[in-house]
C-alpha positions in Angstrom: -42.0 -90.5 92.5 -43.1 -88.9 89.3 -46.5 -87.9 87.8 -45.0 -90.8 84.9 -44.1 -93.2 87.4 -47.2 -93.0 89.0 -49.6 -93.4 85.5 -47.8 -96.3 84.9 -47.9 -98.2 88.4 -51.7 -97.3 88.0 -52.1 -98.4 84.1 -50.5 -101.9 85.7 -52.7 -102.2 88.4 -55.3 -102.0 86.0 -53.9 -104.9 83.2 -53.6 -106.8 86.4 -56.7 -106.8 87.8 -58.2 -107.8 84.1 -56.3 -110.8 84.0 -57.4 -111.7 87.7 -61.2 -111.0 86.6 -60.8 -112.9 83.3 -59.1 -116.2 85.4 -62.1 -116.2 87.7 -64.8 -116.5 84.9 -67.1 -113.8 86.1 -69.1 -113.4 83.2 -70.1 -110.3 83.8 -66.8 -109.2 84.0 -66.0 -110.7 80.6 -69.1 -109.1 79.0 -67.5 -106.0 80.7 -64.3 -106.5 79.2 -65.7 -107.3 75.9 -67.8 -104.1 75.7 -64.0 -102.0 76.7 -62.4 -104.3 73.7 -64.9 -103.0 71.7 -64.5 -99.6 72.9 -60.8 -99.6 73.2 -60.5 -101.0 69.7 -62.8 -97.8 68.1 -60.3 -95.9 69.9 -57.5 -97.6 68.1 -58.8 -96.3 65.0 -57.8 -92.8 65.9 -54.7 -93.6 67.9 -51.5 -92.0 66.3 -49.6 -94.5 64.6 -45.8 -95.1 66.5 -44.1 -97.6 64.5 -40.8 -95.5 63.0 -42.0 -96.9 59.1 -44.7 -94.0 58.8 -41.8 -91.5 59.1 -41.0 -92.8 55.3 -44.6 -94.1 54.8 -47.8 -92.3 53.9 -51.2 -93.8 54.5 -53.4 -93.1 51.0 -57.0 -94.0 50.4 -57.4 -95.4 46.9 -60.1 -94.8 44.3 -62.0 -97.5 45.4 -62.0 -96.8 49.3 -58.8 -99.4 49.8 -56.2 -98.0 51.8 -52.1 -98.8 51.2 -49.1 -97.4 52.1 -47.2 -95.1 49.9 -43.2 -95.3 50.2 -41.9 -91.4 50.4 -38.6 -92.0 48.7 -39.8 -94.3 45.3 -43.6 -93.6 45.4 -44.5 -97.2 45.8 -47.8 -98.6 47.6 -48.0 -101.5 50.1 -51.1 -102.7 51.0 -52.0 -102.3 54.8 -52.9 -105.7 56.4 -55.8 -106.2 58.1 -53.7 -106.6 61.1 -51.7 -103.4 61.3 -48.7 -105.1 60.7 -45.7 -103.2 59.3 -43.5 -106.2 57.9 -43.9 -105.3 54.5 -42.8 -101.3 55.0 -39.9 -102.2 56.8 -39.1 -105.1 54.2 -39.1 -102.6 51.6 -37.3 -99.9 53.2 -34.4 -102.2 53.4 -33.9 -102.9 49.9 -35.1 -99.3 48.8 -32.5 -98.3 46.7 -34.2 -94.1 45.9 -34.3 -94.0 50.0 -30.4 -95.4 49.9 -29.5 -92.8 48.1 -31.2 -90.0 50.8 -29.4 -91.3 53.1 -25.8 -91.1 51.8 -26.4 -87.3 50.6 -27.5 -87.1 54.1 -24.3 -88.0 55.4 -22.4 -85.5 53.9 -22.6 -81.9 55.9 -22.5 -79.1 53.3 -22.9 -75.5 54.0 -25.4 -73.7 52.3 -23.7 -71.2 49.2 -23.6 -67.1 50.6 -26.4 -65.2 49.0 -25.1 -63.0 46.0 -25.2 -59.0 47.0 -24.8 -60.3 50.5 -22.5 -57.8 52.0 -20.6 -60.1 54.4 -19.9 -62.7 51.6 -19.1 -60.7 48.8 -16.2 -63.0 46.8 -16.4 -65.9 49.7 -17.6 -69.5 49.3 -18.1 -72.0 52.1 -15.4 -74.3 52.9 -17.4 -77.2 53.4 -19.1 -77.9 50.7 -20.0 -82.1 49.4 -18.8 -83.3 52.8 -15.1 -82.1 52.2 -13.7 -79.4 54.3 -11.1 -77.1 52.5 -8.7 -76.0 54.3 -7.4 -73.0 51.6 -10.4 -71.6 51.8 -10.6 -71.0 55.6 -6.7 -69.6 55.2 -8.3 -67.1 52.3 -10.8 -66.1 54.9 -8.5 -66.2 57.7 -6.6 -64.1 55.2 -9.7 -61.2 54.9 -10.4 -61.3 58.6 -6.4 -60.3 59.5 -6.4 -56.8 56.6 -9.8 -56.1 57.0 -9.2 -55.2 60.7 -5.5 -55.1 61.1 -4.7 -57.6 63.8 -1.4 -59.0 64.3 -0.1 -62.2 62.3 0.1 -63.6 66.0 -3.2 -64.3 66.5 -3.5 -67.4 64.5 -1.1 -68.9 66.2 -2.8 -68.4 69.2 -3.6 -71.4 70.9 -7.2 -70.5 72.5 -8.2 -69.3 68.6 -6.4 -72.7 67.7 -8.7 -74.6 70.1 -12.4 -72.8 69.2 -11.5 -73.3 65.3 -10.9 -76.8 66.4 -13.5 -77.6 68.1 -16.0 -76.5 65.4 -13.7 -77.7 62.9 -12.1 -80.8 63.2 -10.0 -81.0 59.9 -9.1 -77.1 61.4 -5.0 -77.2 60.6 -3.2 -74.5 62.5 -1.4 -72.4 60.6 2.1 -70.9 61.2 5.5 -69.5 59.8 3.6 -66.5 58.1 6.2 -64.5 57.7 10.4 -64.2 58.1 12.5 -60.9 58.0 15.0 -58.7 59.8 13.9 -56.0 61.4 13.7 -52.3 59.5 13.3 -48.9 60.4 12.0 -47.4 57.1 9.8 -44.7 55.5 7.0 -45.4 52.9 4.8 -43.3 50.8 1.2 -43.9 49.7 -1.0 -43.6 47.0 -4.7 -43.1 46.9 -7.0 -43.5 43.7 -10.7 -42.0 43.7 -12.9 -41.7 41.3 -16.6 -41.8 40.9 -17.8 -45.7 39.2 -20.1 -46.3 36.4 -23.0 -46.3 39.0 -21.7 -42.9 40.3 -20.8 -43.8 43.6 -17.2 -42.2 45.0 -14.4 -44.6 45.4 -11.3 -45.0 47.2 -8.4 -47.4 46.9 -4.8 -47.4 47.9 -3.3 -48.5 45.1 0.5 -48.2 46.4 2.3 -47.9 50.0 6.0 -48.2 49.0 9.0 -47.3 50.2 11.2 -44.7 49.2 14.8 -45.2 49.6 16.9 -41.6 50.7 17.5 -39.1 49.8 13.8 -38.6 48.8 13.6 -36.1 47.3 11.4 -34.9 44.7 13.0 -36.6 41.6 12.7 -40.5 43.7 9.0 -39.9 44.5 8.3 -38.8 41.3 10.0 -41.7 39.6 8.0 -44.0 42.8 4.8 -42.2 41.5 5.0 -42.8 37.5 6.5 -46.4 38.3 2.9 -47.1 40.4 0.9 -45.4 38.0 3.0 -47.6 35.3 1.7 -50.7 37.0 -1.3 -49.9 37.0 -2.1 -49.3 34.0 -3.5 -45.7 34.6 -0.8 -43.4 33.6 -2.6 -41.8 31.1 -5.6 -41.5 33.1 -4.6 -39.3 35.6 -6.0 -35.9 36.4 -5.1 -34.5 39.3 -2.6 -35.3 42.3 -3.3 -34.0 45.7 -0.2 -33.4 47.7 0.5 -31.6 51.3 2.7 -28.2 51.0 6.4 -30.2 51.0 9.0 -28.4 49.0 10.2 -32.0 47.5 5.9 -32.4 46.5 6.5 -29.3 44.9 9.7 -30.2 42.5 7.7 -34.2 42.0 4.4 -32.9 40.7 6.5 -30.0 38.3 8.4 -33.1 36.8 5.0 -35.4 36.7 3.3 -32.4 34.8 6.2 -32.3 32.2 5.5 -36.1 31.9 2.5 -36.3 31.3 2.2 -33.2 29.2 4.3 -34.9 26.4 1.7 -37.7 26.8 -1.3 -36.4 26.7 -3.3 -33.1 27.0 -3.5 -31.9 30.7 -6.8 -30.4 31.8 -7.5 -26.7 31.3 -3.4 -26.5 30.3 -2.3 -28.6 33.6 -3.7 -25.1 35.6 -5.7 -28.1 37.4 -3.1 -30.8 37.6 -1.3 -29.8 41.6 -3.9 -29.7 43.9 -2.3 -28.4 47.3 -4.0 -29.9 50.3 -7.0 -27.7 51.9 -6.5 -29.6 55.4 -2.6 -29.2 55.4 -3.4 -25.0 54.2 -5.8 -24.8 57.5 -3.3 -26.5 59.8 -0.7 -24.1 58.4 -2.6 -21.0 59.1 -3.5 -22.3 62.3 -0.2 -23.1 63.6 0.8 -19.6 62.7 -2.0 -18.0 64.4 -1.9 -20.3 68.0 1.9 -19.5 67.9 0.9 -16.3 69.9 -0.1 -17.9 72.5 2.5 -20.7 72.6 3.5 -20.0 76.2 -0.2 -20.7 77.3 -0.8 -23.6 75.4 2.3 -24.9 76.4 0.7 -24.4 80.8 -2.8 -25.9 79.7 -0.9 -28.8 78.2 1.3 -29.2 80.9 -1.3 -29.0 83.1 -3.7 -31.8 81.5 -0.7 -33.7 81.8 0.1 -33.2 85.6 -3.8 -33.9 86.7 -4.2 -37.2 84.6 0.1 -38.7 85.7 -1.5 -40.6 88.6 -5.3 -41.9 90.4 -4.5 -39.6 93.2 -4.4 -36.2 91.4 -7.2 -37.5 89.3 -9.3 -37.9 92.9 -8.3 -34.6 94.2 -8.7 -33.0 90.6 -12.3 -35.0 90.7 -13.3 -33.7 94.9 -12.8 -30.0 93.6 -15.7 -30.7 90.8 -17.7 -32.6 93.3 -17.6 -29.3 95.8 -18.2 -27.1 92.5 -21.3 -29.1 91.3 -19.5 -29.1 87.9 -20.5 -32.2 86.0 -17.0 -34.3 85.2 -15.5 -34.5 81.7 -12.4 -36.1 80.1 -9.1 -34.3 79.8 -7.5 -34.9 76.7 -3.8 -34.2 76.1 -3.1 -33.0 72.9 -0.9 -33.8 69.8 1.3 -30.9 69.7 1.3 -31.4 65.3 -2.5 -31.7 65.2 -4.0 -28.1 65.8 -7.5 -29.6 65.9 -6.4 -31.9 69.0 -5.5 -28.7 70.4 -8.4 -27.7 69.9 -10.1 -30.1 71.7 -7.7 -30.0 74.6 -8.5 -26.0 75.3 -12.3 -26.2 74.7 -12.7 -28.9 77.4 -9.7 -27.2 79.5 -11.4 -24.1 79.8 -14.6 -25.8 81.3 -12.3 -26.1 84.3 -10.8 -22.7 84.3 -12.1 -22.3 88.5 -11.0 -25.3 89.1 -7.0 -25.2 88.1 -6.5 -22.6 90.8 -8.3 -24.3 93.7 -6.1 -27.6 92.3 -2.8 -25.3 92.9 -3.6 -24.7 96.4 -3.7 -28.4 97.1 -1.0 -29.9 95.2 2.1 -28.0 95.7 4.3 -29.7 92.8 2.0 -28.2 90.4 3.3 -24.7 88.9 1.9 -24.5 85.8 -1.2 -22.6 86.5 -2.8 -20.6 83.8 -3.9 -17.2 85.0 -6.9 -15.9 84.6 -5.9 -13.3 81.8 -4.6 -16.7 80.4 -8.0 -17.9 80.2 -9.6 -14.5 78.7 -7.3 -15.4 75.5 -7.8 -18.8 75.5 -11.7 -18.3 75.3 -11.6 -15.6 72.2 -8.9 -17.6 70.2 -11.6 -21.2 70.9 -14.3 -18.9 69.2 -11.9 -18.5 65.8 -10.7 -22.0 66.4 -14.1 -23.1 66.0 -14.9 -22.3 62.5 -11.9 -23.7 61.6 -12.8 -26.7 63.5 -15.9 -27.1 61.4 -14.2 -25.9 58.2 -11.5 -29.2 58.8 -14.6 -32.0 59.5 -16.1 -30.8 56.2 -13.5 -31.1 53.9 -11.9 -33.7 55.5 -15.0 -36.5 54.1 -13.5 -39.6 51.9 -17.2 -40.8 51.3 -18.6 -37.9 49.5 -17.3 -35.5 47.3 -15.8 -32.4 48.4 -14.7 -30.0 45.8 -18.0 -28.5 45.7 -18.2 -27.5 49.2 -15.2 -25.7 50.0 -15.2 -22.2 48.2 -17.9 -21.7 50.3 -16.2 -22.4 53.3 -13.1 -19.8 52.1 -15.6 -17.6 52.0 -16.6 -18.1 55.8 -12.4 -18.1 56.5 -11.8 -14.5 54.8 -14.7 -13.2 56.5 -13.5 -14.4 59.6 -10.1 -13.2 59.2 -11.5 -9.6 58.4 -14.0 -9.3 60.4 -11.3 -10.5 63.6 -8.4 -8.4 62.2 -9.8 -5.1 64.2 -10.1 -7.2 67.1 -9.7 -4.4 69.9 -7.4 -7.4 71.7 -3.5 -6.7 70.1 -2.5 -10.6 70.7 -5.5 -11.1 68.3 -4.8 -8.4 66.0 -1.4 -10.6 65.8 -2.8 -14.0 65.4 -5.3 -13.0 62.8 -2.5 -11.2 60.7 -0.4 -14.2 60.7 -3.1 -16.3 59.5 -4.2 -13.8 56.8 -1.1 -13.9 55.6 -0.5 -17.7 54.9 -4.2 -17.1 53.5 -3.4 -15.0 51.2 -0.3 -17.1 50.1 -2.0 -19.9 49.0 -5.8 -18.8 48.1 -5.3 -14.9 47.3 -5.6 -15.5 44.1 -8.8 -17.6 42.3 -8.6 -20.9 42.8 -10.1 -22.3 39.4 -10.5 -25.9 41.0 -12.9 -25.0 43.8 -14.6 -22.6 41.6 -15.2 -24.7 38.7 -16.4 -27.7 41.1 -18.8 -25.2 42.9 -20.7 -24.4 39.5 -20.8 -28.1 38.9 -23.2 -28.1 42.3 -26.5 -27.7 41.1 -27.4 -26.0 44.3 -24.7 -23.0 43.3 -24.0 -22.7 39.9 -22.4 -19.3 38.8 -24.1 -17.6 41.6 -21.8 -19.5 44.5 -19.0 -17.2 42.6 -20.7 -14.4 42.1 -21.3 -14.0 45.8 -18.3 -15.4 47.0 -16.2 -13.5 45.0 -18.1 -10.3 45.9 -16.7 -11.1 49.7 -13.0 -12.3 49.1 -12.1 -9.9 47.0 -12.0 -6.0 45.4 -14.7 -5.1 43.0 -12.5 -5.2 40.3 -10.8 -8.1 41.5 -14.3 -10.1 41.7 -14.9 -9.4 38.1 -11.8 -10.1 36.7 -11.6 -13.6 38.7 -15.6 -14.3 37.8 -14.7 -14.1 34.0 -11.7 -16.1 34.6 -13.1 -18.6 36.3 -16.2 -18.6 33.6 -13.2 -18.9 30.8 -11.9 -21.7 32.4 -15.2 -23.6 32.8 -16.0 -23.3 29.1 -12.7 -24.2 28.0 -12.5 -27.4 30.2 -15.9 -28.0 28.7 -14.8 -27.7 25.1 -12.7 -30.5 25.7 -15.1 -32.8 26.7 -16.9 -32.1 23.4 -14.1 -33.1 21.6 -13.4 -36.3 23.4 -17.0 -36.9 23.5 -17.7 -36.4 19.5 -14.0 -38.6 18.9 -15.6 -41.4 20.8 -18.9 -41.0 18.9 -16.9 -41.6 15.7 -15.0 -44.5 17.0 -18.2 -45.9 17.7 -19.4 -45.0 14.4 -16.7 -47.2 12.6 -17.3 -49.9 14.9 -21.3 -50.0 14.2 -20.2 -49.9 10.4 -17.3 -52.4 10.4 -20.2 -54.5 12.5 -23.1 -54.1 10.3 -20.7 -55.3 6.7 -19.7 -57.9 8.7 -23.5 -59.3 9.2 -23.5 -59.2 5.7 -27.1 -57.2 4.9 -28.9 -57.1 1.4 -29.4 -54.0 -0.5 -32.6 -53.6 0.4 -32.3 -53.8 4.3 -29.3 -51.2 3.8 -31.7 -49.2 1.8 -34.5 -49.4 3.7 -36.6 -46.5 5.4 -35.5 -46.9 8.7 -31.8 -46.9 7.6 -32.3 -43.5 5.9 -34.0 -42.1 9.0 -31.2 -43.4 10.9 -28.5 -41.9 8.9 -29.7 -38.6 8.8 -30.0 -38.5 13.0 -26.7 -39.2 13.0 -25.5 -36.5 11.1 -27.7 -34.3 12.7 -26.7 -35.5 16.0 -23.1 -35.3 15.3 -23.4 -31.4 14.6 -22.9 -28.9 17.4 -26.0 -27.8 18.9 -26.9 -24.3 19.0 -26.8 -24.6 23.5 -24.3 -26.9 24.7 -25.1 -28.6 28.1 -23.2 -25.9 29.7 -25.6 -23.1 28.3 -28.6 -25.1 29.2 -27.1 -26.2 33.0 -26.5 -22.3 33.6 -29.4 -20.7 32.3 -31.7 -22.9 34.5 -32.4 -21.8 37.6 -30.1 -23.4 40.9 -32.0 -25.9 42.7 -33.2 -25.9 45.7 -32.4 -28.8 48.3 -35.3 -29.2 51.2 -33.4 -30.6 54.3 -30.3 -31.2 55.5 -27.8 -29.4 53.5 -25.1 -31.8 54.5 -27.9 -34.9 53.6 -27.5 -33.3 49.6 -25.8 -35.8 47.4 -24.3 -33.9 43.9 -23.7 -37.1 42.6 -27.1 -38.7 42.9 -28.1 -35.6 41.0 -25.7 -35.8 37.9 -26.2 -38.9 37.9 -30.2 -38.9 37.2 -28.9 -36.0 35.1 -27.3 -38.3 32.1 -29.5 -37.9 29.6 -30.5 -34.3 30.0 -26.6 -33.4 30.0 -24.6 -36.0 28.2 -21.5 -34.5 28.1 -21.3 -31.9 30.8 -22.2 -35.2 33.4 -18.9 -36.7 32.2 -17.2 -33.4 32.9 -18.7 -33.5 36.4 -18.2 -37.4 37.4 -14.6 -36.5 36.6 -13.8 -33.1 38.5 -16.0 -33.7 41.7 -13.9 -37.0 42.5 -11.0 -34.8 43.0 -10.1 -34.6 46.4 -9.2 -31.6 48.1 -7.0 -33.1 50.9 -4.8 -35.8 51.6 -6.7 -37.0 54.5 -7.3 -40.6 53.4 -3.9 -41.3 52.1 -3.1 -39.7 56.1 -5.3 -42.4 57.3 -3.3 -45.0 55.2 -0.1 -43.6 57.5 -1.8 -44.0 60.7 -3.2 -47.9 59.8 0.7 -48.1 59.2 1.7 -47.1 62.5 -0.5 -49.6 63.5 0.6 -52.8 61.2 4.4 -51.8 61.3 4.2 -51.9 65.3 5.4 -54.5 68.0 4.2 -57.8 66.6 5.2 -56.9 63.1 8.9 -54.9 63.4 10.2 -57.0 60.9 7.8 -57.2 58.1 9.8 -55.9 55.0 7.9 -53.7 52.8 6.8 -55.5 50.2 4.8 -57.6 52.8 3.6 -54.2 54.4 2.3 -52.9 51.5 0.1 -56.0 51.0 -1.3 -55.5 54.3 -2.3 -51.8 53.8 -3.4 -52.4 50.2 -4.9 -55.4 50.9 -6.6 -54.8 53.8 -8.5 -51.1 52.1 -9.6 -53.7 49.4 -11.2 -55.9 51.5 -13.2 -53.7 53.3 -14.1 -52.1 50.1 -15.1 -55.6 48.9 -17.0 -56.8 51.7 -18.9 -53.5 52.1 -17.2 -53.4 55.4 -16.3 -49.4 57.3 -12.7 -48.7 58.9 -13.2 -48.3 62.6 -11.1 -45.8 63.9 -9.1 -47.1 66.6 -9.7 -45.2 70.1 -6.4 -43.4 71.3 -6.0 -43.6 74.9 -7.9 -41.7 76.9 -7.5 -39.8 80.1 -10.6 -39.8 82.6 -11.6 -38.1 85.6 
């Protein structure tokens, strides 16, 4: 029996044996009783009241000590009987017509509207809003959830997903029939915008994943190119385009720069217009230098690949480590076009250098044991690889600018390259002349882009070239190229004065054309203030005696406490705007050039993985929605691409 059950057997018991006392006439027990009526009824005073009217009633004492009962929903007052009773509430509750009213808006279920700035419901309203559910908008964020994270079309017709919508939402309608094509083998070709907003933050869209019909070659992708651009809107906005090394690039940028040049006036003469890909430069020069040891890379890779084919090598591979007290690590196989994944493999490979041998003796299929002179090489070319390795991770950002930061790390590269080139070792006297050579092929002579965007780092200024130059190059060389590259800086700068004092005018006209229109007296437009105001103006309009430029160089660089890699230029320039008004516009512009094709190269591998099993037949207009759409989203949701884990091969 329960502790309830019991207090109310014993509260009976009690009632009972009242009634038995009160039927017998014991007076004392009556004068008992009354005294407990009397002291029960005090207590009733303070008893909580429990009849289910007070939940919409208030008890109020009056001015004059009376007490009533004051309805919640239309403010009216009952008066409280003597009695207790609560006829009268519930009477009035039923023909309340303010507490009728609650009750219907009750009824209807509405979510409450997403926060504005919220980051998850940037653009998105509920879809059950007024009691009505709307199905378009679940389909719309259906829609967002699919790009923003690239899952197959599939998936909603799942029927588990199906089932969990349903259950939470009953008016949930599956949806199906999403798409219908044949299926296509095809290439495609993207196109990345960036540029730096009005609140000085970087951006990056792709604004075009299309394909390219054959032959593809450099006349089609510049047509595909100015057709985008065209669409866009943009085609005479355009400052640079940032290829990879492709002799069909090549021939599409020369006949973009002959377009546009009949358009409009090309930065700095069009010098700036092709920027060659830093990333696709390092990969070349790599490629060349590794190809010395081709043989060896060709074992280690062979013999990743042999330890990791099945669990019982991986055991054997694992009891060697165990007997070595070497703690266990992944082997990762390589990409044999990605030198930085080759990279990776040798760096961890060589942590196992004892072990390969022992592994030999046990397994007699494997034959692909790199000796130990193999390693000795392996070790000295990881040590180049490694500033290379660095030098890639660098440049290779999409969320900060990068211009800025990469003379610096040519610098470190020719350094490298001739500090390594009287290596005492002949293969790596070979390897390094390779790589000096495809160095000097595409960055022996000044590169006015990452010189220019180095001054425009307040952290560097002229002295980044002045020391960097002073490393890369001859004497006479480094002076030729500093006055070059200090030519180049005030010419592109010159140009932004003239755009900048041609808007100034337009705006001028406009102000005038604005202030006729208002219709002022004479004596407003001849006041004091109008005087003052002209003559600012024309002072205003005149060149100064120190441009920004003159004022940005003659100050002293500044110096960054911290992380060097925490430094944001663009914060800087952009609490900069006043104090340089014209040389900030200059900046905005030239640091949102990218100096690799990396992102666009990210846009290719999130289409290996929306043109793959579940979605063979998508044609390509469908495709580039996906990849278009799906960057936007995550742009407009605030939300970060996720880079999707390759396989893996553990010990």
């Amino acid at each position: 029996m329960t502790s309830s059950e019991t207090e109310i057997r014993e509260l009976h018991i009690k009632f009972r044996n009242k009634i038995s006392d009160l039927q017998n006439g014991n007076s004392e027990t009556r004068r008992r009783l009354a005294a407990e009526g009397e002291e029960d009824e005090g207590n009733e005073k303070k008893r909580a009241k429990t009849s289910t009217v007070w939940m919409e009633f208030k008890e109020i004492t009056l001015a004059d000590g009376s007490k009533k009962g004051e309805c919640v929903h239309c403010k009216r007052r009952l008066a409280i009987s003597a009695s207790k009773s609560t006829t009268q509430f519930k009477r009035h509750l039923s023909t309340c017509l303010k507490r009728k009213i609650y009750q219907n808006q009750q009824q209807r279920i509405s979510f409450k509207p997403i926060e504005a700035g919220s980051s998850s419901g940037i653009g998105m309203s509920p879809a059950l809003t007024n009691g009505k559910f709307d199905m378009v908008k679940m389909r719309e964020g259906a829609a967002h959830w699919i790009l923003m994270h690239e899952h197959p079309f599939s998936i909603m017709e799942e029927e588990g997903f199906n089932m969990m919508q349903k259950r939470g939402m009953p008016e949930w309608e599956k949806v199906s029939h999403l798409w219908k094509s044949s299926h296509q083998k095809i290439e495609y070709m993207v196109l990345t915008a960036h540029f730096i907003d009005c609140n000085w933050r970087l951006q990056k869209l792709v604004i075009s994943f299309v394909h390219i019909p054959p032959p593809r070659r450099g006349v089609e992708i510049a047509d595909c190119i100015f057709r985008c651009l065209k669409e866009w809107g943009i085609e005479n906005k355009v400052f640079t385009i940032s290829v990879d090394n492709a002799s069909s690039n090549d021939v599409a940028i020369k006949i973009l720069k002959d377009t546009f040049s009949r358009t409009k006036r090309l930065l700095c003469g069009g010098k700036m217009f092709h920027v060659r890909c830093c990333a696709h430069i390092l990969n070349l020069m790599v490629q060349d230098g590794i190809s010395e040891i081709e043989e060896i890379i060709e074992d280690i890779h062979e013999s990743v690949k042999f330890v990791n084919q099945n669990e019982a090598r991986l055991k054997s591979f694992s009891d060697i480590l165990q007997q070595l007290q070497l703690p266990e690590r992944k082997l990762i196989l390589d990409c044999k076009t990605r030198w930085n994944s080759t990279f990776e493999m040798l760096s961890i490979a060589i942590k196992f250098k004892e072990v390969f041998p022992m592994y030999k003796d046990r397994e007699s299929l494997y034959r692909c044991c790199p000796s130990p002179e193999d390693w000795e090489k392996v070790e000295k070319i990881c040590e180049i690889l490694e500033v290379f390795n660095a030098i890639t991770k660098i440049i290779s950002g999409s969320d900060y600018p990068t211009s800025n930061l990469f003379l610096n790390e040519v610098y470190c590269v020719k350094v490298l390259l001739d500090k390594r080139s009287n290596d005492g070792d002949n293969f790596i006297q070979a390897m390094v002349g390779r790589m000096r050579r495809k160095f000097d092929k595409y960055w022996g002579e000044c590169n006015l882009l990452m010189s220019v965007a180095a001054i425009l780092d307040p952290r560097c200024k002229m002295r980044a070239v002045e020391f960097s130059f002073s490393k890369m190059y001859s004497d006479r060389d480094a002076r030729e190229n500093i006055v070059k590259v200090r030519e180049a800086l005030y010419d592109i700068y010159e140009e932004y004065v003239r755009e900048y004092q041609v808007d100034n005018e337009h705006s001028g006209e406009t102000s005038m054309l604005n202030n006729d229109d208002v219709g002022r007296n004479d004596k407003e437009k001849n006041s004091g203030w109008s005087e003052f105001s002209n003559y600012v103006k024309s002072v205003e309009k005149a060149s100064p005696q120190h441009s920004d430029l003159d004022a940005y160089l003659a100050e002293g660089c500044f110096f960054f406490e911290g992380d060097p890699n925490q430094f944001d230029a663009l914060e800087w320039w952009k609490g900069s705007t006043l104090k340089y008004r014209i040389l900030s516009r200059m900046a905005r512009d030239i640091l949102a050039i990218p100096i690799t094709t990396v992102a666009s190269e990210a846009s290719f591998s999130a289409g290996s993985r929306v043109i793959d099993t579940y979605r063979a037949s998508l044609d390509p207009e469908t495709v580039q929605a996906l990849l278009c759409g799906g960057d936007w989203c995550r742009n407009l949701h605030g939300v970060k691409k996720k880079n999707k884990v390759s396989t893996l091969l553990f010990l």
